[in-house]
C-alpha positions in Angstrom: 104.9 122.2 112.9 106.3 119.0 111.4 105.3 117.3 108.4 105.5 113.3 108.0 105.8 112.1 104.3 104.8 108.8 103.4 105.1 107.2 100.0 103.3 104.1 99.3 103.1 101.7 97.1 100.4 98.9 96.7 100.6 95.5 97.0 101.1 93.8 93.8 98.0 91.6 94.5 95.6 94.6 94.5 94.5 96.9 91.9 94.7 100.9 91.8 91.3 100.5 92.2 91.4 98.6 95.2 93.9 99.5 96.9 92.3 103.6 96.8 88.8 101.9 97.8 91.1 100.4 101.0 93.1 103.6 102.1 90.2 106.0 101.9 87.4 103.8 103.2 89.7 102.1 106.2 93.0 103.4 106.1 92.5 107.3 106.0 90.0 107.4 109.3 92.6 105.2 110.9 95.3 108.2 110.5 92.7 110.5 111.1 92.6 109.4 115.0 96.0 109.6 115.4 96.2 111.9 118.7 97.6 115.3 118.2 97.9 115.0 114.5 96.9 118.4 113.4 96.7 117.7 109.3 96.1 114.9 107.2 96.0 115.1 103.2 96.9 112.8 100.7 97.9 112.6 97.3 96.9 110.0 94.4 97.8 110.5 90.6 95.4 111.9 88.7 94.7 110.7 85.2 97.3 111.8 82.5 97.3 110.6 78.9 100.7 112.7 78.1 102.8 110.8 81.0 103.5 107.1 82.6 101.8 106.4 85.9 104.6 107.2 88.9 106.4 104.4 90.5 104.5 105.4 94.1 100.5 104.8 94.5 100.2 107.7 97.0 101.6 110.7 98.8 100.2 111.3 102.5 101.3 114.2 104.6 100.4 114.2 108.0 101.2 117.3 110.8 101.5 117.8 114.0 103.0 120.3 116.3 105.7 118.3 117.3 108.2 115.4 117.1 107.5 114.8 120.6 103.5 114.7 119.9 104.2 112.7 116.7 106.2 110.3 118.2 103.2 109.8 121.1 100.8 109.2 118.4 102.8 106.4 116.8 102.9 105.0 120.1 99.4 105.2 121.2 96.8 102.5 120.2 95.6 104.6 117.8 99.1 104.1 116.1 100.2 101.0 116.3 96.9 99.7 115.3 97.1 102.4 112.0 100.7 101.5 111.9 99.6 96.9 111.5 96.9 98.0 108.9 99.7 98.9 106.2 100.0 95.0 105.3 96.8 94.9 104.4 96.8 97.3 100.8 100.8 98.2 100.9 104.0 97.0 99.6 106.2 97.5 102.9 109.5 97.4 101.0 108.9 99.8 98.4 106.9 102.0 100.6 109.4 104.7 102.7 108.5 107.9 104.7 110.7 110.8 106.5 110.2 113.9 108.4 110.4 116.5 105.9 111.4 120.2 106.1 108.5 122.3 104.3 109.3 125.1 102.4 106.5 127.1 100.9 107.5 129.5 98.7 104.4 130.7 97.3 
């Protein structure tokens, strides 16, 4: 299995607020369809009076078994048309993303 990270920061026109409402209401089912992609979580700060809010707005991991089937989904319709709908709530030069080796040790 292969992970994809993605780190994303909003647009500077949109609230937390908004930007959240965005990704889980139409961005999230978008990556959902991705063919072959096997999991999908993501990651948003939580509340934390003790330290400053992180520089990134959200952390998604998505799986699949692949490269190969990864790099199908990004080219299916599915993602291209998840791939144009990051303009719409994200900051595309702050935002980066990687294949990532996991390493769970517990």
């Amino acid at each position: 299995m292969i992970t994809f990270l993605v780190v994303l920061h909003r647009r500077a026109d949109l609230t937390v607020e908004q930007f959240v409402d965005y990704l889980e209401r139409v961005h999230a089912p978008m990556a959902e369809a991705l063919p072959g992609l096997v999991g999908y979580v993501h990651f948003l700060p939580a509340f934390d009076p003790t330290r400053p809010r992180p520089l990134w707005d959200a952390v998604i991991e998505l799986d699949w078994e692949s490269v190969a089937l990864m790099e199908q989904a990004w080219r299916s319709p599915e993602g291209e048309t998840a791939t144009k709908d990051l303009i719409h709530f994200v900051d595309l030069e702050k935002t980066s993303w990687s294949i990532v080796d996991r390493n769970v040790l517990r």
